[in-house]
PyMOL Python script that loads the backbone (N, CA, C, O; Angstrom):
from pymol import cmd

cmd.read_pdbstr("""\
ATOM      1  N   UNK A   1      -0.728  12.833 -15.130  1.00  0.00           N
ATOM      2  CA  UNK A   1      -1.729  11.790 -14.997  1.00  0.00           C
ATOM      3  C   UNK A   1      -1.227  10.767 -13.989  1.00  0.00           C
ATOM      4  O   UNK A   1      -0.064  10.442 -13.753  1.00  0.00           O
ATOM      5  N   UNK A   2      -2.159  10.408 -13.543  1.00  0.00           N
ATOM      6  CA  UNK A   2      -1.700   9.534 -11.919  1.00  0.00           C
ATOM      7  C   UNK A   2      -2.034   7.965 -12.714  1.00  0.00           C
ATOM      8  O   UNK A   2      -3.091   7.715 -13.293  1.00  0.00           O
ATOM      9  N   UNK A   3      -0.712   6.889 -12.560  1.00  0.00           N
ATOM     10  CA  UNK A   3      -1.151   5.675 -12.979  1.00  0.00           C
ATOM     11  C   UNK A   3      -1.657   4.875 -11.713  1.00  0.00           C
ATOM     12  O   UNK A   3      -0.902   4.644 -10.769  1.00  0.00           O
ATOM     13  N   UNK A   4      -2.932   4.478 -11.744  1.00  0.00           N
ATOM     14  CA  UNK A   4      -3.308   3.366 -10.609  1.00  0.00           C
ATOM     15  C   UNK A   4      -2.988   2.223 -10.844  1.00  0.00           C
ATOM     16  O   UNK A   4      -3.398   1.880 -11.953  1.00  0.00           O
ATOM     17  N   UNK A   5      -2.299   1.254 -10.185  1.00  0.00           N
ATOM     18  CA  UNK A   5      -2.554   0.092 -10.153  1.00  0.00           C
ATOM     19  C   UNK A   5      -3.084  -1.194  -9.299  1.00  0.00           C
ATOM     20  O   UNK A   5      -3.425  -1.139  -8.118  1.00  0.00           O
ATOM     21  N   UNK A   6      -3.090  -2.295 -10.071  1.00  0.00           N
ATOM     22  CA  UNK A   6      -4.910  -2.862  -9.504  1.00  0.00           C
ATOM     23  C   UNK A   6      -4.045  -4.102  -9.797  1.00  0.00           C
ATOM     24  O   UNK A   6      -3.412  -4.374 -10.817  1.00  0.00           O
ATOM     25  N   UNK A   7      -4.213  -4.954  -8.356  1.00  0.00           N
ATOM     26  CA  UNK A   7      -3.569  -6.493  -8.679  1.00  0.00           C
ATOM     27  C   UNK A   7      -4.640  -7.195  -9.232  1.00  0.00           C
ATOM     28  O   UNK A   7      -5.491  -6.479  -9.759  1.00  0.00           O
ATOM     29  N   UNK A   8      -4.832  -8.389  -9.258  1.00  0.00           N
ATOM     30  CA  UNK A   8      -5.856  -8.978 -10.002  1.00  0.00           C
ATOM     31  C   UNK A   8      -6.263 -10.425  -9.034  1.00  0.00           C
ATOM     32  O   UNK A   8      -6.264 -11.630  -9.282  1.00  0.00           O
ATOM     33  N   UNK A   9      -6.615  -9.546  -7.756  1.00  0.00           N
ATOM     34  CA  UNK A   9      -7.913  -9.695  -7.284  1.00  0.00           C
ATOM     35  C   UNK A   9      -8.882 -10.268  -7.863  1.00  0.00           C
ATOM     36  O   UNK A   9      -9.226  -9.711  -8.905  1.00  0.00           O
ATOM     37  N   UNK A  10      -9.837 -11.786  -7.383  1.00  0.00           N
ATOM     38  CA  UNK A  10     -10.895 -11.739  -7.814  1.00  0.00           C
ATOM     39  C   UNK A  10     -12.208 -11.369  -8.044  1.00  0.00           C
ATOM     40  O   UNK A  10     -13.090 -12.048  -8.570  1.00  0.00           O
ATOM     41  N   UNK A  11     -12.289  -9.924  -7.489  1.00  0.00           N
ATOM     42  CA  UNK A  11     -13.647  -9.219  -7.299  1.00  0.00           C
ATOM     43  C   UNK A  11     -13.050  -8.125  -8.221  1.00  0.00           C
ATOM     44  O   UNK A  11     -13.979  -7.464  -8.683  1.00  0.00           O
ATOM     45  N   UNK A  12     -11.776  -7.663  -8.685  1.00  0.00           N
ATOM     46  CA  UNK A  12     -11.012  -6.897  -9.898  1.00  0.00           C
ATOM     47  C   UNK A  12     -11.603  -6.968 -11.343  1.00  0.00           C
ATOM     48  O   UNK A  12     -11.970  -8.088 -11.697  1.00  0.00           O
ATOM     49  N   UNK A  13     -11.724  -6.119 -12.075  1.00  0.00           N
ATOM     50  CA  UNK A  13     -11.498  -6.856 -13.590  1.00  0.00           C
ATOM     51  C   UNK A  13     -10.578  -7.459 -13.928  1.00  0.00           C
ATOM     52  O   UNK A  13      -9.549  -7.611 -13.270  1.00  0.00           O
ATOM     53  N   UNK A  14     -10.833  -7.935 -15.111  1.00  0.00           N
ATOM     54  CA  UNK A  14      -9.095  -8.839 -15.666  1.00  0.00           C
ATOM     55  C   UNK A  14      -8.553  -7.750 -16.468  1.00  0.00           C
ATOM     56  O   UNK A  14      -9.126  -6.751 -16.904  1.00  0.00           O
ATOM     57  N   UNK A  15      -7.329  -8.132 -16.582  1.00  0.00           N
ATOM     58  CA  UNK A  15      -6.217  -6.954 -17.381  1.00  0.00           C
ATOM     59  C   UNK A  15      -7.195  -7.199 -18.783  1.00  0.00           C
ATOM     60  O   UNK A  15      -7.949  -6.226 -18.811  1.00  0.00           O
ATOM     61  N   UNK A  16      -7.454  -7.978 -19.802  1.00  0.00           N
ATOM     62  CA  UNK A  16      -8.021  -7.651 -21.171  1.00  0.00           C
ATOM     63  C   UNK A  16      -9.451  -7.413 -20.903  1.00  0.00           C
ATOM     64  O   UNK A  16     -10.164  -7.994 -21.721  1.00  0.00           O
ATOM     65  N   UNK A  17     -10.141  -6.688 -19.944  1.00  0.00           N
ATOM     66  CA  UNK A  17     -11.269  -6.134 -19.659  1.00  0.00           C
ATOM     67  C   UNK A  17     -11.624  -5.100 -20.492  1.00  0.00           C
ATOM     68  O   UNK A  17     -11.781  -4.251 -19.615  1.00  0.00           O
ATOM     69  N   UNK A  18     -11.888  -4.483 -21.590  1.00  0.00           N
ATOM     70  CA  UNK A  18     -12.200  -3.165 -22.178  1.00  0.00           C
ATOM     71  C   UNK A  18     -12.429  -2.005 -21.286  1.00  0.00           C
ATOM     72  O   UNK A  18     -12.134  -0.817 -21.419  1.00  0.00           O
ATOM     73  N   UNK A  19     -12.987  -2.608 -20.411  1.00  0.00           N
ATOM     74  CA  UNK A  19     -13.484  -1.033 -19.386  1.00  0.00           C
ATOM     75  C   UNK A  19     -12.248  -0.826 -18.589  1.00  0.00           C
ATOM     76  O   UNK A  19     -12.460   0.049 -17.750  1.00  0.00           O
ATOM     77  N   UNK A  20     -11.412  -1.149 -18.546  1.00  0.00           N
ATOM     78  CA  UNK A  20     -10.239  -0.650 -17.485  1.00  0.00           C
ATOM     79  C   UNK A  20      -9.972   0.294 -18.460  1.00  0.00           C
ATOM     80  O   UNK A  20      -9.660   0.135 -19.641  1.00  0.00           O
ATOM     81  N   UNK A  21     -10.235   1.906 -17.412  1.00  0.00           N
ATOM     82  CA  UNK A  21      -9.191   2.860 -17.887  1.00  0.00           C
ATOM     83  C   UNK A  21      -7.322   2.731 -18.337  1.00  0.00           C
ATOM     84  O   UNK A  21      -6.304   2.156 -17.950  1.00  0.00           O
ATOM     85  N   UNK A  22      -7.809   3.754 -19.459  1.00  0.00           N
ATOM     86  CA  UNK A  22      -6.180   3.857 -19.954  1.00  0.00           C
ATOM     87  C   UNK A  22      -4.794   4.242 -18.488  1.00  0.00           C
ATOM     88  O   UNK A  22      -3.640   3.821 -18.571  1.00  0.00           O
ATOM     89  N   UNK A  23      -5.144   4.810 -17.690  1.00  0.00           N
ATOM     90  CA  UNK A  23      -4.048   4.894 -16.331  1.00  0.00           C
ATOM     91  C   UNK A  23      -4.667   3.851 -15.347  1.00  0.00           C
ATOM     92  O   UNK A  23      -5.290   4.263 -14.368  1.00  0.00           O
ATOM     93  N   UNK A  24      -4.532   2.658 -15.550  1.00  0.00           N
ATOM     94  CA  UNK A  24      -5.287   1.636 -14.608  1.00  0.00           C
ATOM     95  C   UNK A  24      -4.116   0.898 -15.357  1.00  0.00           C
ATOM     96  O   UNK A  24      -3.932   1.123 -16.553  1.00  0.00           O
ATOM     97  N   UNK A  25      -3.182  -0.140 -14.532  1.00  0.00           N
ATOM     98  CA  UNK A  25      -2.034  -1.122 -14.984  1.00  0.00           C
ATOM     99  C   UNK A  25      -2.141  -1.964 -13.988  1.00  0.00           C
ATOM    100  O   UNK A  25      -1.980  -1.589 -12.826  1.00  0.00           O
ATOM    101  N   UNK A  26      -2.407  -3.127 -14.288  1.00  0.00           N
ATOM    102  CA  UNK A  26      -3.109  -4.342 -13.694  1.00  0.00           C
ATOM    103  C   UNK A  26      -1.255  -5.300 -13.234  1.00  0.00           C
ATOM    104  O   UNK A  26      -0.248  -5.284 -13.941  1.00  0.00           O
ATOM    105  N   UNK A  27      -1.374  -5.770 -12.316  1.00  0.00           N
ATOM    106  CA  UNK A  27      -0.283  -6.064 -11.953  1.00  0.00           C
ATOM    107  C   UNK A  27      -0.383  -8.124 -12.293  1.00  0.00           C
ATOM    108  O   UNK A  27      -1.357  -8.839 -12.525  1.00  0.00           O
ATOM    109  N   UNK A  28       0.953  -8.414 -12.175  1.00  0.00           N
ATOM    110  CA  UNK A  28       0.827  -9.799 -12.624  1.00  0.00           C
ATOM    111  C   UNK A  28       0.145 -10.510 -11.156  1.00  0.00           C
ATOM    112  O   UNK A  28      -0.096 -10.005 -10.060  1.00  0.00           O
ATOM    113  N   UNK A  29      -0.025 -11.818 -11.654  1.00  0.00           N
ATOM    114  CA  UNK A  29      -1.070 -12.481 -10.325  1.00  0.00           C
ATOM    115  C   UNK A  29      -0.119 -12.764  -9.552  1.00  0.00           C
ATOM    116  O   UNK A  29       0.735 -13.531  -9.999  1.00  0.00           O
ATOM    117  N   UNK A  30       0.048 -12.189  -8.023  1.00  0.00           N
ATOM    118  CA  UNK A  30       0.907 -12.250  -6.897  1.00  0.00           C
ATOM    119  C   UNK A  30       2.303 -11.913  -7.133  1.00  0.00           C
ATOM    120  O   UNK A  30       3.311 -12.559  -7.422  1.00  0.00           O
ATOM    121  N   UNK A  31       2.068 -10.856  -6.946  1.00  0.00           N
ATOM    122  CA  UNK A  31       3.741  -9.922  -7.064  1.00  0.00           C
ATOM    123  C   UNK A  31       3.743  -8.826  -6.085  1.00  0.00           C
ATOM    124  O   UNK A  31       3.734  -7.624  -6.349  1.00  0.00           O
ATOM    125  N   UNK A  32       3.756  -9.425  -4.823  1.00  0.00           N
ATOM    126  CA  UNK A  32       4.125  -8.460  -3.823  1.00  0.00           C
ATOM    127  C   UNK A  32       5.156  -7.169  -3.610  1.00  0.00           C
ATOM    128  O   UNK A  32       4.931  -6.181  -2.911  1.00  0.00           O
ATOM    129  N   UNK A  33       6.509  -7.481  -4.507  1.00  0.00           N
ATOM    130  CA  UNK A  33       6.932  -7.062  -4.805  1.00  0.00           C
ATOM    131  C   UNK A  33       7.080  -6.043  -5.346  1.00  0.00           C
ATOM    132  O   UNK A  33       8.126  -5.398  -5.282  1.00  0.00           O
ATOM    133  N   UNK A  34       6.047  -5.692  -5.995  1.00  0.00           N
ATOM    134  CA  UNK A  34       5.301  -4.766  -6.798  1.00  0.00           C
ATOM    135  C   UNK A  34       4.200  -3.889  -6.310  1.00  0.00           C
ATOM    136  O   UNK A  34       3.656  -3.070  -7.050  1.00  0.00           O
ATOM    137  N   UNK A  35       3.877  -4.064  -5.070  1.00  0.00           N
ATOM    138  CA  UNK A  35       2.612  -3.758  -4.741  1.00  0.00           C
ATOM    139  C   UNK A  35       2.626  -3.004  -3.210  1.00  0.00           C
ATOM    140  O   UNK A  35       2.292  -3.519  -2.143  1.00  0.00           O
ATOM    141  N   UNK A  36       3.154  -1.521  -3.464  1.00  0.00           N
ATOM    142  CA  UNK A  36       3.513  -0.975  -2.005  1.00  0.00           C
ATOM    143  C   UNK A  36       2.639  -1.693  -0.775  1.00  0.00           C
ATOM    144  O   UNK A  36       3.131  -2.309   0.170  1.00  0.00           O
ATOM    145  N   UNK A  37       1.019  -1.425  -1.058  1.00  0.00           N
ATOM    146  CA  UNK A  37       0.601  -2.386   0.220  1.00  0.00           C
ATOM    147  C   UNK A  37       0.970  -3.475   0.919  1.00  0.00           C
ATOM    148  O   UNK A  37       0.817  -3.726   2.114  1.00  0.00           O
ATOM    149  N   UNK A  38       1.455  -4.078   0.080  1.00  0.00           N
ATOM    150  CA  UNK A  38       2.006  -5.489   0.771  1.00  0.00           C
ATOM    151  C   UNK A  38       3.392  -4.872   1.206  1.00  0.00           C
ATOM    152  O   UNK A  38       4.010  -5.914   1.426  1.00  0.00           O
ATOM    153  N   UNK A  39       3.921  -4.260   1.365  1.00  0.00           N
ATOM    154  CA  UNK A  39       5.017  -3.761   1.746  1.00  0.00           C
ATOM    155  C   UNK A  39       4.662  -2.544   3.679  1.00  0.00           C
ATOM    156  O   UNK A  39       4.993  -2.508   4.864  1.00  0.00           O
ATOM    157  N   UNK A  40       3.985  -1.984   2.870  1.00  0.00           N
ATOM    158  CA  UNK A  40       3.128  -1.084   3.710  1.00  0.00           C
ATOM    159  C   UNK A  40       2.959  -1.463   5.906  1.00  0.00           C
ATOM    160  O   UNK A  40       3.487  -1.039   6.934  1.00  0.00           O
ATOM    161  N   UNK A  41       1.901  -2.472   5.515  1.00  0.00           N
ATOM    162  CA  UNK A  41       2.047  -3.396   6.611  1.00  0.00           C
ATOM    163  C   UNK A  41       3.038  -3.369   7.745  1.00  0.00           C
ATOM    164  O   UNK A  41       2.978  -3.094   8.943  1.00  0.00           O
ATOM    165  N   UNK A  42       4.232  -3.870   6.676  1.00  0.00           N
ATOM    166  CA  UNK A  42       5.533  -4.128   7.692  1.00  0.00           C
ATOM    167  C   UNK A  42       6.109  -2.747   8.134  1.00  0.00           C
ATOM    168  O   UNK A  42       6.575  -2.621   9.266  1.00  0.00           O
ATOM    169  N   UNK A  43       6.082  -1.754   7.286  1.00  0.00           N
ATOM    170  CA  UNK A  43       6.805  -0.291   7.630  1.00  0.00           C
ATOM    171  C   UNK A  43       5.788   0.134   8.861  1.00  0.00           C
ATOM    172  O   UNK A  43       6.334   0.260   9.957  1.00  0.00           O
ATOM    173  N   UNK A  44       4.655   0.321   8.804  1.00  0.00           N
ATOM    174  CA  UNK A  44       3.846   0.218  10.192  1.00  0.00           C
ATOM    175  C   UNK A  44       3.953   0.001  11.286  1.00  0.00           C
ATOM    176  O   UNK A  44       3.937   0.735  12.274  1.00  0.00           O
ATOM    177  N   UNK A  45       4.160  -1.845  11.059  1.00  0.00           N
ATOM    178  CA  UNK A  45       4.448  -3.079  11.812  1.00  0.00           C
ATOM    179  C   UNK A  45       5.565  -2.347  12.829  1.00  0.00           C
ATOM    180  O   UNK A  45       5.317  -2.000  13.984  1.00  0.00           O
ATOM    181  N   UNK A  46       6.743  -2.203  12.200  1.00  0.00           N
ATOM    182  CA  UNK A  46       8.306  -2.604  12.883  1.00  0.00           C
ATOM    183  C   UNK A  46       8.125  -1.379  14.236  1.00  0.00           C
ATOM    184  O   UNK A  46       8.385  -1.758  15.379  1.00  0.00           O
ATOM    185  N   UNK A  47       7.766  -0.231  14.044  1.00  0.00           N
ATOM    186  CA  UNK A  47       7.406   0.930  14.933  1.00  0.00           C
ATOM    187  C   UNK A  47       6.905   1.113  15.685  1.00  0.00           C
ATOM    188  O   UNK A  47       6.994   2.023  16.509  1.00  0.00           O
ATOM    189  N   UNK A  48       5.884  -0.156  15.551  1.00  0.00           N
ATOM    190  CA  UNK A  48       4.384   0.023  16.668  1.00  0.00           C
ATOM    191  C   UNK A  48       4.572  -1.216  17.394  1.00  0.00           C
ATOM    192  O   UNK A  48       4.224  -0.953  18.545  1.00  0.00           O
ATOM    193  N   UNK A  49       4.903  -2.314  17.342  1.00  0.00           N
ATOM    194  CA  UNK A  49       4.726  -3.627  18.151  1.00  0.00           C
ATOM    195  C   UNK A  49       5.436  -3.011  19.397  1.00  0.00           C
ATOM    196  O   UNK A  49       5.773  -1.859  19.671  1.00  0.00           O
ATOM    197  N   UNK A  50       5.553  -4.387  20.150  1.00  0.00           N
ATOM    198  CA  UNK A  50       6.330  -4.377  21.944  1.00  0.00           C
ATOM    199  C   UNK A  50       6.316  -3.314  22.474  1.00  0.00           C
ATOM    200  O   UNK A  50       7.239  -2.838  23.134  1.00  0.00           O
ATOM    201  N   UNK A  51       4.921  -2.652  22.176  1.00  0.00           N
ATOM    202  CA  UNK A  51       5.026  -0.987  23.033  1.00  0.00           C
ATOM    203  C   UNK A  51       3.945  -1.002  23.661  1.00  0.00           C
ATOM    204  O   UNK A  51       2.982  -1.532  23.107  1.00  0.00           O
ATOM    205  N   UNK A  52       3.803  -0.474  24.884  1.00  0.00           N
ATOM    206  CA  UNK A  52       2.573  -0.255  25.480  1.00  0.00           C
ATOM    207  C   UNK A  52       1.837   1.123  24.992  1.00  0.00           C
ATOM    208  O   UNK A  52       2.556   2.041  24.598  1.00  0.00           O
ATOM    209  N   UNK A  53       0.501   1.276  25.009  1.00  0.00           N
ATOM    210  CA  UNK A  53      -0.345   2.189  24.516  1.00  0.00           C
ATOM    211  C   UNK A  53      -1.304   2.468  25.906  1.00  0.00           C
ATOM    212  O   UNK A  53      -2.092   1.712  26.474  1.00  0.00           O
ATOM    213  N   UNK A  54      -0.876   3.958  26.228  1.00  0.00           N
ATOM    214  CA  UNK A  54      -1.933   3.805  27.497  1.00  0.00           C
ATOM    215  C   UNK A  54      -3.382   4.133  26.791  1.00  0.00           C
ATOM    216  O   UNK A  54      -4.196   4.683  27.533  1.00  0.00           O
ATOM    217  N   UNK A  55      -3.768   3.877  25.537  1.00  0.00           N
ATOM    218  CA  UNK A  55      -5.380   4.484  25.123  1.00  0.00           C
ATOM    219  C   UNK A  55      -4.917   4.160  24.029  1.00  0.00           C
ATOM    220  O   UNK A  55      -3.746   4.353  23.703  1.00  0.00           O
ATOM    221  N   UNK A  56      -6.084   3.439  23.080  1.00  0.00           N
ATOM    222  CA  UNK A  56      -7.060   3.594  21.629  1.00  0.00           C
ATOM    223  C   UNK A  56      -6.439   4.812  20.885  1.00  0.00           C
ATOM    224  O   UNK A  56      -6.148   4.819  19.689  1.00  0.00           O
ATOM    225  N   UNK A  57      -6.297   5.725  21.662  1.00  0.00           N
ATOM    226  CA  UNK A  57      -6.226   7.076  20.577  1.00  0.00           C
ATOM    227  C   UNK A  57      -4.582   7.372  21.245  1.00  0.00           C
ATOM    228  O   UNK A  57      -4.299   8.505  20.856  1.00  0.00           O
ATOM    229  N   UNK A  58      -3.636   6.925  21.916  1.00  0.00           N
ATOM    230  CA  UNK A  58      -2.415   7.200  21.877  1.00  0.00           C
ATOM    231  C   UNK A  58      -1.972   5.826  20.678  1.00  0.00           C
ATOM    232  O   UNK A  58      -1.040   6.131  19.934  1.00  0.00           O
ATOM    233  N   UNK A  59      -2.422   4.750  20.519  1.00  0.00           N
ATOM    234  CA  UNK A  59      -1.757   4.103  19.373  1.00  0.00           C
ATOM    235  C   UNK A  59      -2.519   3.971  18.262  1.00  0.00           C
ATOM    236  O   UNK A  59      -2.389   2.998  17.520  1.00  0.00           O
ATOM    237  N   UNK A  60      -3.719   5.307  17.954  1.00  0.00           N
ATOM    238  CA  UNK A  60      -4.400   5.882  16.881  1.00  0.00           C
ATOM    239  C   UNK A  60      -2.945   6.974  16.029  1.00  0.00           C
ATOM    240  O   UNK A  60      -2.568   7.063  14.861  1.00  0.00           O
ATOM    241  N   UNK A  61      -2.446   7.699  17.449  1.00  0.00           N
ATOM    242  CA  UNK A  61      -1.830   8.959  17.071  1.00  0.00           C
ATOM    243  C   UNK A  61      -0.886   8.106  16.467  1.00  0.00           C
ATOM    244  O   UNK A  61      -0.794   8.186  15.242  1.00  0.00           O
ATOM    245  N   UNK A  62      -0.122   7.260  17.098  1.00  0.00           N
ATOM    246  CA  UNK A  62       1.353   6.521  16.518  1.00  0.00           C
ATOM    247  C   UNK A  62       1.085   6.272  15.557  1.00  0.00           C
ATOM    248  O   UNK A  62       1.905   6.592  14.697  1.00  0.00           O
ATOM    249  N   UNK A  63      -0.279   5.514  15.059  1.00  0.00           N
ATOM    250  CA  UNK A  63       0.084   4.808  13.746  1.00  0.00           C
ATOM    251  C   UNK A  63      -0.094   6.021  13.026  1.00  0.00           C
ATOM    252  O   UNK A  63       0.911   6.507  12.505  1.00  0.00           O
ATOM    253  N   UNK A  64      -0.975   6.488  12.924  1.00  0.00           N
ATOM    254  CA  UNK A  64      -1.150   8.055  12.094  1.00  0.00           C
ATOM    255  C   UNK A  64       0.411   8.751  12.091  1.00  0.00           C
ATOM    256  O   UNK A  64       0.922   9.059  11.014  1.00  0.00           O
ATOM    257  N   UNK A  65       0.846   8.887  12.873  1.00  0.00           N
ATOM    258  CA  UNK A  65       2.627   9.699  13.083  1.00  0.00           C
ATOM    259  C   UNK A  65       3.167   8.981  12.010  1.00  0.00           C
ATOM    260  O   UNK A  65       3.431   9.472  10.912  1.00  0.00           O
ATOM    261  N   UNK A  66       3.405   7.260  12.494  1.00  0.00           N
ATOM    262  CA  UNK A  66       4.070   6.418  11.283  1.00  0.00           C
ATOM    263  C   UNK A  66       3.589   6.506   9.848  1.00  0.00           C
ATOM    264  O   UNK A  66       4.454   6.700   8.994  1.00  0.00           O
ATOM    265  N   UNK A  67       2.495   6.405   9.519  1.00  0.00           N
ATOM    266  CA  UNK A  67       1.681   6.338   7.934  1.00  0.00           C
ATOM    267  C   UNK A  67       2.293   8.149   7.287  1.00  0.00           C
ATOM    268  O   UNK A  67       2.656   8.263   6.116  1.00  0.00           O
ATOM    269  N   UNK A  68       2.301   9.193   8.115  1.00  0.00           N
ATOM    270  CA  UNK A  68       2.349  10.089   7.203  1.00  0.00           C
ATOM    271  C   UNK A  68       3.941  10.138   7.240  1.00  0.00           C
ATOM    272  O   UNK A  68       4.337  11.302   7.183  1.00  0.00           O
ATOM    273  N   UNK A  69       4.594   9.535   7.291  1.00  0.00           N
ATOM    274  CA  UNK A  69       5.689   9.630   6.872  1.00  0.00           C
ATOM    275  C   UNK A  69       6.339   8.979   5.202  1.00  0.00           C
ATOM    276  O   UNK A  69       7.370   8.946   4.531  1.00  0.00           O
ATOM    277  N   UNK A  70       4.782   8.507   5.180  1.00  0.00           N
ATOM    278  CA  UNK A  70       4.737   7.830   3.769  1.00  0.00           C
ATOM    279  C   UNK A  70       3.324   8.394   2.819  1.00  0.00           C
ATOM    280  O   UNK A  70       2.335   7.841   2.338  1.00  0.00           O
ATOM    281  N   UNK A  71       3.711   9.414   2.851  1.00  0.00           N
ATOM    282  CA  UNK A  71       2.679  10.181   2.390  1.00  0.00           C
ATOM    283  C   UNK A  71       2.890  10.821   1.040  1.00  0.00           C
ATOM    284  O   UNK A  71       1.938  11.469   0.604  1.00  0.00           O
ATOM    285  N   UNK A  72       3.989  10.744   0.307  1.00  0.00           N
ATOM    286  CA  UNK A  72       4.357  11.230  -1.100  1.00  0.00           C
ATOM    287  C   UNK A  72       4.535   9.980  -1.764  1.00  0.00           C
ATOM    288  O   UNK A  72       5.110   8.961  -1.383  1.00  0.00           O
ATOM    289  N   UNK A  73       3.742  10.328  -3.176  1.00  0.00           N
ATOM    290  CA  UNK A  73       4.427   9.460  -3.973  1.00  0.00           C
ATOM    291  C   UNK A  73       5.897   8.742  -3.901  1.00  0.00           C
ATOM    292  O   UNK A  73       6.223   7.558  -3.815  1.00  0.00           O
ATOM    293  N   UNK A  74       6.588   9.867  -3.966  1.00  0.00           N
ATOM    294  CA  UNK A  74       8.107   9.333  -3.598  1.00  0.00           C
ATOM    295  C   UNK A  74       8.294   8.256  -3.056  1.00  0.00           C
ATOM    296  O   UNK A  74       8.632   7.202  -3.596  1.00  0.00           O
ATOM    297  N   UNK A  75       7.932   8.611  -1.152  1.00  0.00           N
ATOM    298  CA  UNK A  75       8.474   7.576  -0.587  1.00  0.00           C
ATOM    299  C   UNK A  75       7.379   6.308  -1.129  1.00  0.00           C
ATOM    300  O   UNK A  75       7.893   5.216  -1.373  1.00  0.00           O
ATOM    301  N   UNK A  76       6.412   6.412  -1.246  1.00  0.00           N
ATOM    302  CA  UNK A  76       5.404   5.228  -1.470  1.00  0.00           C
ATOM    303  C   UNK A  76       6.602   4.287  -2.500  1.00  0.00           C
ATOM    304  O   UNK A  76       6.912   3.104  -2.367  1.00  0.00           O
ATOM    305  N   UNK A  77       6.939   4.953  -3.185  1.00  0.00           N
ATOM    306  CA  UNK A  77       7.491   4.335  -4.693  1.00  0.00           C
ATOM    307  C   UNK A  77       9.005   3.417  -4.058  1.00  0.00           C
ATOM    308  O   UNK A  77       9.649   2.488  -4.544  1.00  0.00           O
ATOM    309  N   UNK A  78       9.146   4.187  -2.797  1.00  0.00           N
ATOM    310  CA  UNK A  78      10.381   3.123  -2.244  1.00  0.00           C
ATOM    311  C   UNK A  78       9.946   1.983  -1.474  1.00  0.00           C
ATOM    312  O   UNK A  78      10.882   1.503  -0.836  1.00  0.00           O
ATOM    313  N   UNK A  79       8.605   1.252  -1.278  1.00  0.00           N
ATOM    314  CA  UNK A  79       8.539   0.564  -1.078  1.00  0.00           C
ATOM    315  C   UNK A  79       8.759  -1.184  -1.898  1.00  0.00           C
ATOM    316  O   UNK A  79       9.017  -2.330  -1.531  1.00  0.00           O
ATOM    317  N   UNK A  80       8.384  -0.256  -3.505  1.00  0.00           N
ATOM    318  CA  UNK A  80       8.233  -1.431  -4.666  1.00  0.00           C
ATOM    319  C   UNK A  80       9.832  -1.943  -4.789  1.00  0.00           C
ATOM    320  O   UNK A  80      10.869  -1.354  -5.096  1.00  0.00           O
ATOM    321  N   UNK A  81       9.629  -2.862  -4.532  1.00  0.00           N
ATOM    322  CA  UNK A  81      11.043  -3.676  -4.943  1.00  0.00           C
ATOM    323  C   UNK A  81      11.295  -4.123  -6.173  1.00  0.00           C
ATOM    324  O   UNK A  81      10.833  -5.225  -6.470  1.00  0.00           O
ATOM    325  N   UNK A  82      12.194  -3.268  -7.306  1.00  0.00           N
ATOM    326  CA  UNK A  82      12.106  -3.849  -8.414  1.00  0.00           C
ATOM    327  C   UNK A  82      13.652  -4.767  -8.647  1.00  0.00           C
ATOM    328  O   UNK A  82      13.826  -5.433  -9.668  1.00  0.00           O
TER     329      UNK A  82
END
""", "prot")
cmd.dss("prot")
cmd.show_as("cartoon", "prot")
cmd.util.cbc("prot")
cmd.orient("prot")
């Protein structure tokens, strides 16, 4: 079973919502730390800046090259800083 988790966003439910599924784990309010996306960004970031792109679709391909390198659970899970 795959656990999702859901920061608490105000367009989110709240964690004592009844309707949040049982694999839905609501994260505390602002814990980046916790939250590969906010992590995400920067692993992107560091690879792609101060480079020239001769075309739209040569720094389409890069970022696509960079993102699937984070394509397993696994590595995703090394982003969370616990």
């Amino acid at each position: 079973m795959h656990v999702v988790i859901m920061d608490q966003a105000g367009f989110h439910m709240k964690e004592e919502d009844q309707r949040i599924p049982s694999n839905i784990r609501v994260l505390p309010p602002y814990c980046p730390e916790l939250n590969p996306a906010e992590w995400f960004g920067r692993v992107v970031k560091a690879p792609t800046v101060n480079r020239i792109y001769e075309s739209l679709e040569r720094l389409e391909n890069h970022l696509i090259a960079v993102a699937r390198r984070w394509s397993t659970p696994d590595q995703v899970g090394t982003l969370i800083h616990k």
